[in-house]
C-alpha positions in Angstrom: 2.3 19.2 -26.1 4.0 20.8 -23.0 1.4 23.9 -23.3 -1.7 20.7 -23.4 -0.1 19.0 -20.8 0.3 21.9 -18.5 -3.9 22.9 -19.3 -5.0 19.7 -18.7 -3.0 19.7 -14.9 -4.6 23.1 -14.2 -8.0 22.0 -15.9 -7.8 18.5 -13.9 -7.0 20.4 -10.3 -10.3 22.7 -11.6 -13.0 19.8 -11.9 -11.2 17.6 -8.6 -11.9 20.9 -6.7 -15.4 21.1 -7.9 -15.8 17.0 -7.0 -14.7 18.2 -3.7 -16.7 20.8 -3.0 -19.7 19.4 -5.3 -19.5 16.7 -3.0 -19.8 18.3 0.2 -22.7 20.4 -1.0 -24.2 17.2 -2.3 -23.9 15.4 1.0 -25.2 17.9 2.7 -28.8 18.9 0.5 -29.0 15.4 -1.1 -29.7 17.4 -4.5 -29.4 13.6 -6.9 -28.1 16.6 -9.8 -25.3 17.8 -7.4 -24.4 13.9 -6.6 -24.0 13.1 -10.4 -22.2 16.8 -11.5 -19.7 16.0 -8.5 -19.2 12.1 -10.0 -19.1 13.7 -13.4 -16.4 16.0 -12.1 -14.1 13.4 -10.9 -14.3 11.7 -13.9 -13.3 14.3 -16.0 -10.3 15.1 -13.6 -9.3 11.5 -13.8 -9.5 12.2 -17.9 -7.5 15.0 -17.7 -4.8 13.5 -15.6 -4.5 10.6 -18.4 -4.4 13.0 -21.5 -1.3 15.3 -19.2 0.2 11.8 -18.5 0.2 10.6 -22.8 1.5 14.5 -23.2 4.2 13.7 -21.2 4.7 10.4 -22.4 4.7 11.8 -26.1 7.2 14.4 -25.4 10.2 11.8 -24.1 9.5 9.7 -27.3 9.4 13.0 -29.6 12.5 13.8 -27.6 11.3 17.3 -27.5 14.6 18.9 -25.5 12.6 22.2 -24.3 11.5 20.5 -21.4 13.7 20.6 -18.7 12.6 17.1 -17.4 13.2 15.6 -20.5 16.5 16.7 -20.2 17.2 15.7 -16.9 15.8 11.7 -17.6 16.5 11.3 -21.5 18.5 11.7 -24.6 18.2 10.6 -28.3 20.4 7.2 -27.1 17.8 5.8 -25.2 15.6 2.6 -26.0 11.6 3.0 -26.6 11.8 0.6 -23.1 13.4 2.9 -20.7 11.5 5.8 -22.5 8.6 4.8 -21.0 10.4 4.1 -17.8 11.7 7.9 -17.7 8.1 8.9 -17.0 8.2 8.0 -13.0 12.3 8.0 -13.1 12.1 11.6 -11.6 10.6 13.5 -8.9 8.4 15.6 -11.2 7.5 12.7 -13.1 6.9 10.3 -10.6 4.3 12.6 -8.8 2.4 12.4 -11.9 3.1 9.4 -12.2 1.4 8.5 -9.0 -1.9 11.1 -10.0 -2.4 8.9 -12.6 -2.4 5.3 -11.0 -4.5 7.2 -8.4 -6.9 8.2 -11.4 -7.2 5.1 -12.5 -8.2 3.6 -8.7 -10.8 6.4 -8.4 -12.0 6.6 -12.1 -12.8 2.4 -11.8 -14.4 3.2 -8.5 -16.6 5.7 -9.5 -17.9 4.1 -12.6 -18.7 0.6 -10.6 -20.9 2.4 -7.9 -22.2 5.2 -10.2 -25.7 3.5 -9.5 -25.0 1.9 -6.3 -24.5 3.1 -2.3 -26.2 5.9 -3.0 -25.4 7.1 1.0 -22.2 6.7 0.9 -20.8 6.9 -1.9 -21.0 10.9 -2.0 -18.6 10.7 1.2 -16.2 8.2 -0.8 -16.1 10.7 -3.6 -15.1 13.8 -1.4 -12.5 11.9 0.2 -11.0 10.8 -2.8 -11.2 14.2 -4.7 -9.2 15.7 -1.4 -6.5 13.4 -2.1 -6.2 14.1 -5.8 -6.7 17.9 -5.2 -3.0 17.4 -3.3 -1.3 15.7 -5.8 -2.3 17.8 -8.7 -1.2 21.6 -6.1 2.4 19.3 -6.1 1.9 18.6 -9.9 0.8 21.9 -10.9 2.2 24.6 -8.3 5.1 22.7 -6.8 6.7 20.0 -9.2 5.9 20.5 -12.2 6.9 18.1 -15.4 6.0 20.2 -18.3 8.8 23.3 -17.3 10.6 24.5 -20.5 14.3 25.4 -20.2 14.5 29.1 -20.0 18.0 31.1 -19.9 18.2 35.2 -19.5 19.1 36.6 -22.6 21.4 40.0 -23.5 18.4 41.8 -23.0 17.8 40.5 -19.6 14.6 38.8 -20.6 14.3 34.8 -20.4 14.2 32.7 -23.4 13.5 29.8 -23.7 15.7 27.6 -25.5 16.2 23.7 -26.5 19.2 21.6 -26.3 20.3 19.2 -28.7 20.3 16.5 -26.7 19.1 15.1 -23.2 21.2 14.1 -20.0 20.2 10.5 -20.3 18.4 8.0 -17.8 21.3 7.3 -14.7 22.4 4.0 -15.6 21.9 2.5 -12.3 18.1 2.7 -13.2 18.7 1.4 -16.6 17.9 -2.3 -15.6 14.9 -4.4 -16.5 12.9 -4.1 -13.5 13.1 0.0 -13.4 9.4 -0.3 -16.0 8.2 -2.5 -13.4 9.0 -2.7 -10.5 7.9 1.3 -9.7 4.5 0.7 -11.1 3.6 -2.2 -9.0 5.1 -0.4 -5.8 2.8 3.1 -6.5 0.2 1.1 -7.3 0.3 -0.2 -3.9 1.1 3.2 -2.2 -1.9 4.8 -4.9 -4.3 1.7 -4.5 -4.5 2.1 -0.3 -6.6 5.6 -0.9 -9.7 3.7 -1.7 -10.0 1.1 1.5 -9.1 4.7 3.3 -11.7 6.5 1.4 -14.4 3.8 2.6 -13.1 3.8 6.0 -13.2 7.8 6.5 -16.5 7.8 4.2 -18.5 4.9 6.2 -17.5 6.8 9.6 -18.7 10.1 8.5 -21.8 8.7 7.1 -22.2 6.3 10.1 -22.5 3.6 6.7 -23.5 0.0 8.5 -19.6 -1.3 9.2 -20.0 -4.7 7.6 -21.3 -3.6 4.1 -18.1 -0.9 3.6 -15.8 -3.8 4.8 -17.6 -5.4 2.6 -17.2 -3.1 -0.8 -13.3 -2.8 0.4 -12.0 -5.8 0.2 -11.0 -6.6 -3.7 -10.1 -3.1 -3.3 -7.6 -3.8 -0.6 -6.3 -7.0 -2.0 -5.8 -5.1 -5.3 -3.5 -2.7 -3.6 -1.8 -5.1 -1.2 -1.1 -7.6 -4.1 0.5 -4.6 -6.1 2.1 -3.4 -3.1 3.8 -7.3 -2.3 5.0 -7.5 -5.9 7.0 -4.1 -5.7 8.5 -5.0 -2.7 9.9 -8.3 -4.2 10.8 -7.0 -7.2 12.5 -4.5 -5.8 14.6 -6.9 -3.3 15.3 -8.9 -6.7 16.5 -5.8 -7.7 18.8 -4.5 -5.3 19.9 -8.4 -4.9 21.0 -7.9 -8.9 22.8 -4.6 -9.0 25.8 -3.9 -7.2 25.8 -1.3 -4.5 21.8 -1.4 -3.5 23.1 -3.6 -0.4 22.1 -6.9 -0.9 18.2 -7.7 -1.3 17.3 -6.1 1.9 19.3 -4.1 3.7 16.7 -2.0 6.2 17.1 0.6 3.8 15.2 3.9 5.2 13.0 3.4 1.9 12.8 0.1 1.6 11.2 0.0 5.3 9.2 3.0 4.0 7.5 0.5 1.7 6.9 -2.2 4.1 5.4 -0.2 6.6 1.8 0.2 4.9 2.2 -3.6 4.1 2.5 -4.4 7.8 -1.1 -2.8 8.3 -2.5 -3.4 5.3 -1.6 -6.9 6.1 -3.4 -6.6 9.8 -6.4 -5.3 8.6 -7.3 -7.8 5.5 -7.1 -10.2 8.5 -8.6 -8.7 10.9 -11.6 -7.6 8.9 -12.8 -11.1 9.2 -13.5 -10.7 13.1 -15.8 -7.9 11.7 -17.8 -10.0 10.0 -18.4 -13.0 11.3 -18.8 -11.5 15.3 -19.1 -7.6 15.0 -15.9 -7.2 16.5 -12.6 -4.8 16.3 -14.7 -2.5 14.3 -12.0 0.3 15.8 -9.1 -1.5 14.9 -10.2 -2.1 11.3 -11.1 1.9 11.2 -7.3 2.8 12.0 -5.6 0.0 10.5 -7.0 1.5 7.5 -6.0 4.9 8.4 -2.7 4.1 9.5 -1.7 2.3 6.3 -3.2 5.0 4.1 -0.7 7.4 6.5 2.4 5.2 6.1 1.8 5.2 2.0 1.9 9.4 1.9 4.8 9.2 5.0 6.8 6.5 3.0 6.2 9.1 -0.4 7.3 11.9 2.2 10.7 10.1 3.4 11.3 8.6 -0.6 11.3 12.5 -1.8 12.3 15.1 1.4 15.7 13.8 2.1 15.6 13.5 5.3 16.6 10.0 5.8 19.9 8.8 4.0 19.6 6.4 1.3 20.4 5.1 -1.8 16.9 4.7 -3.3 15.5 8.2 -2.2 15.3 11.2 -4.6 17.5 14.3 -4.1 16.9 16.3 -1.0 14.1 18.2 -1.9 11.4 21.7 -0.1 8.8 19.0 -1.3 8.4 17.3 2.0 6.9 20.0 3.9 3.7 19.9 1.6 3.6 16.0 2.6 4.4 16.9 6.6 1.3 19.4 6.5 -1.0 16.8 4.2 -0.3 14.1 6.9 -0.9 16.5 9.7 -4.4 17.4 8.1 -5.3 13.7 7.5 -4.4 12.6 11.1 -6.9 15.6 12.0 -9.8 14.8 10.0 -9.3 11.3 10.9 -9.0 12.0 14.6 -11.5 14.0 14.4 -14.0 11.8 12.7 -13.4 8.9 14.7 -14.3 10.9 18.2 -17.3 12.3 16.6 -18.3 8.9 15.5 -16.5 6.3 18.1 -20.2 5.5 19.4 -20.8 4.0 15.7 -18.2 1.5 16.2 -18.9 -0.4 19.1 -18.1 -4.0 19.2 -21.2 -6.3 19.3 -19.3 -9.3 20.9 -16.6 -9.6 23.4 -13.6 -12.1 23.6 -14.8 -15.5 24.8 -11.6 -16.6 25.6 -7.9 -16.5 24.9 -7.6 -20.0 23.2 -10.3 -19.2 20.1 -10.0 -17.8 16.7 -11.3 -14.4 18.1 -7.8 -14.2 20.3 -5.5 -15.5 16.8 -6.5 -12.4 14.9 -6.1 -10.1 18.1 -2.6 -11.4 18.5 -1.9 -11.7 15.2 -2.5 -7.5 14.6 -0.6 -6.7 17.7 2.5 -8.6 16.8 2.3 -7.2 13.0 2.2 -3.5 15.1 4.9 -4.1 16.9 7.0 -5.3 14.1 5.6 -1.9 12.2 6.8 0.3 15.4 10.1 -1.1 15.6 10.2 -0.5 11.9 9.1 2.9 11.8 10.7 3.8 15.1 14.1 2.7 13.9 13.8 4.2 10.6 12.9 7.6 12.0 15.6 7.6 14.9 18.5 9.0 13.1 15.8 12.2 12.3 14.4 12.5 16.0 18.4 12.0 17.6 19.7 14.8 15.1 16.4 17.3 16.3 17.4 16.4 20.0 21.1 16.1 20.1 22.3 17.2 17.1 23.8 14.4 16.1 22.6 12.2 13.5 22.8 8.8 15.2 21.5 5.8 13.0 20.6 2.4 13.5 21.5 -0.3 11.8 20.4 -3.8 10.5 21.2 -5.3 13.5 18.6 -3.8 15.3 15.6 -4.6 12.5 16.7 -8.3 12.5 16.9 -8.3 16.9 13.2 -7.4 16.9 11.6 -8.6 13.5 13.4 -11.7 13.4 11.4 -13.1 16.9 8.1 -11.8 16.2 8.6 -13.0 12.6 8.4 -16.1 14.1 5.7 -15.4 16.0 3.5 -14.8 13.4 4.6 -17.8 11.0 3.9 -19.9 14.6 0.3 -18.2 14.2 0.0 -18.9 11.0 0.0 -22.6 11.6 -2.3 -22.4 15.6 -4.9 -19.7 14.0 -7.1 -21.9 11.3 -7.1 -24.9 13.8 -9.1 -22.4 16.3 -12.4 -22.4 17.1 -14.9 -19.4 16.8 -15.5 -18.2 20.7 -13.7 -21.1 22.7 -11.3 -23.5 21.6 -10.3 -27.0 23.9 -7.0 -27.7 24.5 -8.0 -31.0 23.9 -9.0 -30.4 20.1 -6.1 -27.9 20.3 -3.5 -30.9 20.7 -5.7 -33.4 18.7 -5.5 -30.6 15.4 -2.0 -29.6 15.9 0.1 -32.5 17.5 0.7 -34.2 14.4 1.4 -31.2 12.8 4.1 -30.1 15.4 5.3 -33.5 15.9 5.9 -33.5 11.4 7.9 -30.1 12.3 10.2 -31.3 14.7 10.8 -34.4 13.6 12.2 -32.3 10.6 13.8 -30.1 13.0 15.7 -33.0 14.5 17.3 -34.3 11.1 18.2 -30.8 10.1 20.1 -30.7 13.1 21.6 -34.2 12.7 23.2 -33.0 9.6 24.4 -29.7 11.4 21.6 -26.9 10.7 22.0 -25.5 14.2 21.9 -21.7 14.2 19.1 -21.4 16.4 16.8 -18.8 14.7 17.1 -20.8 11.4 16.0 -24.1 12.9 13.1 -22.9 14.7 11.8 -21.2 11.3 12.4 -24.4 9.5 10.2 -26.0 12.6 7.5 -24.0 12.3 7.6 -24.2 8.3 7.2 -27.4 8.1 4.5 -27.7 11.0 2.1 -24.7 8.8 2.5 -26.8 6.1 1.6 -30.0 7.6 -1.3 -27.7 9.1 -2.4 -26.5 5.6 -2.1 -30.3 4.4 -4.0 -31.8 6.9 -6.3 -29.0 6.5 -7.4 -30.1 2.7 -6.8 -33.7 3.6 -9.3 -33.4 6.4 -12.1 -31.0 4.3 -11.6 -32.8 1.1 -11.8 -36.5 2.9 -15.5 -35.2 4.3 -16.7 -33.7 0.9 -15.5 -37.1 -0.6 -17.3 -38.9 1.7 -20.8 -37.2 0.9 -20.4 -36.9 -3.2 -18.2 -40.2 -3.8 -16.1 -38.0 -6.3 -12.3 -38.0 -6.7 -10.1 -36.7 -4.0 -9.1 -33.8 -6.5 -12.3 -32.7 -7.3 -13.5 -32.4 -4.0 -10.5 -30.4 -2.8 -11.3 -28.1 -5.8 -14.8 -27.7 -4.2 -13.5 -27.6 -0.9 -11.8 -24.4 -2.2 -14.3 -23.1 -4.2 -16.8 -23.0 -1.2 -14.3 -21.4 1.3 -11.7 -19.3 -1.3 -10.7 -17.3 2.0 -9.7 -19.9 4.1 -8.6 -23.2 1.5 -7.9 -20.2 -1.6 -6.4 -17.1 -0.3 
């Protein structure tokens, strides 16, 4: 099985560089046979990526000993659970790990618009066949999974040989969470390609901005839901076993994770100003961009070693293939977007600073400045040692002096940004919509503090919590009252309906 494995890597890297450059030839003569061969192409390389993944999987559970990462991740001890675990418990292993989720994004996308977005979708394609065509060099060329053990014999020639039994899984990763909590995390990292395939595909094909925001969106929830769900179970994780500093310690990785969150967080908002006024069309663009960046620069700082810590694989040559993919991707990016900035010009302009329009504006700078500080502080001991020579870190006192505040910030916008107005808000119907709301919060405020919740960070939060959920509240009240009013049903059913005619705003 380590021979098919190893073909069906080398026969997967074949067909993603023929969807590559399929694509681009198909893009450029509009030949409809070289559009489907290139679709066909990536399909098959998204096949062949699933049969090397079940290879590898069968050869832990065979506990075939000839492979040297079996070796290194397994022995005959270990339960069918953590078997399946091993698979992405490694640095070989993850990376195919991550090729596979990736397979699975792209293979679902390119069966749903095999017949649909016929202009753009040859763009998508390319884009996503230049990402896999990366993955499978390091899966193939660089970190291979399917190595047998080899030793020089008498004769000077190498054998290969087998041992009796494997290393074992480390027991620190022997804990419930390690089969799930690294498959909703990559799926994250792996599920932020497609919004960025879209993004560089629509620019290049000057695709109208609103209809690839448009075909996006469940793609970029999809990711961003995955994406949230690692990060908590992996704070539930190093909350539960002893020595992964608490639940979150501003861990170099654990910020490396956040990062693309940050963005990806901007941009699912932010998208909104896109289509309802035609606005921010650049800042969508390199939202996008930026979070699809932070997902291969968090993979970068998880497996090169150059940031200490306790989650990151051992220092590894690896992280020079990621510094030169991120250097090409911030050049074809760049370089798309100055080619094609005259494709994203706004249609509105801000009407004034008290109005939805401003909310969202505010609301992506503070969640940048939150992802600088994050990213700045992260990378700081690396830059000090370059300069100085002296590998100066920073510590959590610094992440919680900045993040703490515009933390804040945003939960205060949180509350302020659905009570706004599209173009101009009053601060008349600003204090009508969110006096009671503030008034419920620090009415709160003042009993917590009459039974001695004083520390000054932790009151304010508890302030604003309770006035965004009196927002939220009066929100329904107010949309379900007027829907009652028209159809005489039940309170209930007309906040259902209220919900089910706006899911964004009343569902999520």
């Amino acid at each position: 099985m380590d021979v098919f494995g190893s073909f069906a890597l080398v026969l997967a890297f074949v067909c993603a560089v023929y969807a590559f450059g399929g694509g681009i030839a198909a893009i450029v003569t509009r030949h409809p046979l070289l559009i489907k061969s290139s679709r066909q192409a990536g399909m098959a390389t998204c096949c062949l990526i699933f049969l090397a993944t079940l290879s590898l999987e069968y050869l832990f559970f065979s506990d075939n000993f000839s492979i040297a990462y079996v070796v290194s991740h397994s022995n005959r001890d270990l339960s069918t659970f953590y078997k399946i675990a091993a698979l992405w418990s490694g640095q070989e292993g993850s990376l195919l790990f991550w090729s596979f989720l990736l397979a699975v994004y792209v293979f679902s996308v390119l069966l749903t618009y095999r017949n649909k977005n016929g202009e753009l979708m040859p763009y998508v394609g390319v884009v996503m066949a230049g990402v896999q065509i990366f993955f499978l060099t390091l899966n193939n060329f660089v970190a291979s999974p399917f190595k047998v053990l080899a030793s020089p014999g008498a004769d000077g020639v190498m054998h290969y040989v087998a041992r009796a039994d494997g290393n074992g899984l480390t027991p620190l990763l022997q804990y419930p969470e390690m089969v799930i909590h690294p498959p909703n995390l990559y799926s994250g990292y792996t599920g932020f390609t497609i919004p960025f395939a879209f993004a560089l595909g629509a620019l290049l094909a000057r695709y109208p901005g609103e209809k690839w925001i448009h075909l996006t969106r469940k793609w970029t929830m999809i990711a961003w839901m995955f994406q949230s769900m690692g990060i908590l179970l992996g704070a539930h994780w190093a909350y539960a076993v002893l020595g992964w500093g608490g639940y979150w310690g501003w861990d170099p990785v654990e910020n490396a994770s956040f990062l693309p969150w940050l963005t990806g967080t901007a941009f699912l908002h932010s998208v909104m100003m896109q289509e309802k006024r035609g606005m921010m069309k650049v800042w969508n663009v390199w939202l996008v961009f930026c979070t699809f960046l932070l997902c291969i620069l968090g993979t970068f700082l998880t497996r090169s070693g150059v940031v200490s810590s306790v989650h990151a694989f051992a220092q590894s040559s690896i992280g020079t293939w990621f510094v030169s993919f991120i250097a090409l991707i911030i050049a074809v990016c760049l370089g798309a977007y100055l080619k094609n900035r005259d494709y994203l010009k706004s249609e509105n302009q801000l009407d004034s600073i008290i109005s939805r329009e401003s909310s969202f504006l505010f609301n992506n700078l503070v969640l940048l400045v939150s992802c600088i500080a994050i990213l700045s502080g992260t990378l700081f001991p690396v830059f000090s040692e370059w300069i100085t020579g002296d590998r100066i870190s920073v510590g959590a006192p610094f992440f919680n002096k900045v993040n703490i505040p515009t933390g804040l910030l945003l939960l205060f916008l949180t509350g302020v940004g659905p009570l706004l107005a599209w173009r101009k808000t009053s601060t008349e119907s600003l204090k009508r919509n969110f006096g009671w709301p503030l008034g419920i919060g620090v009415a709160a405020g003042a009993i917590a503090f009459a039974f001695g919740f004083r520390q000054f960070y932790s009151w304010v939060c508890l302030v604003l919590c309770v006035s965004v959920a009196s927002t939220v509240l009066l929100e329904f009240y107010r949309g379900a009252k007027v829907i009652r009013s028209r159809s005489g049903a039940s309170f209930m059913a007309s906040a259902v309906d209220l919900t089910m005619r706006n899911t964004r705003r009343y569902g999520g």
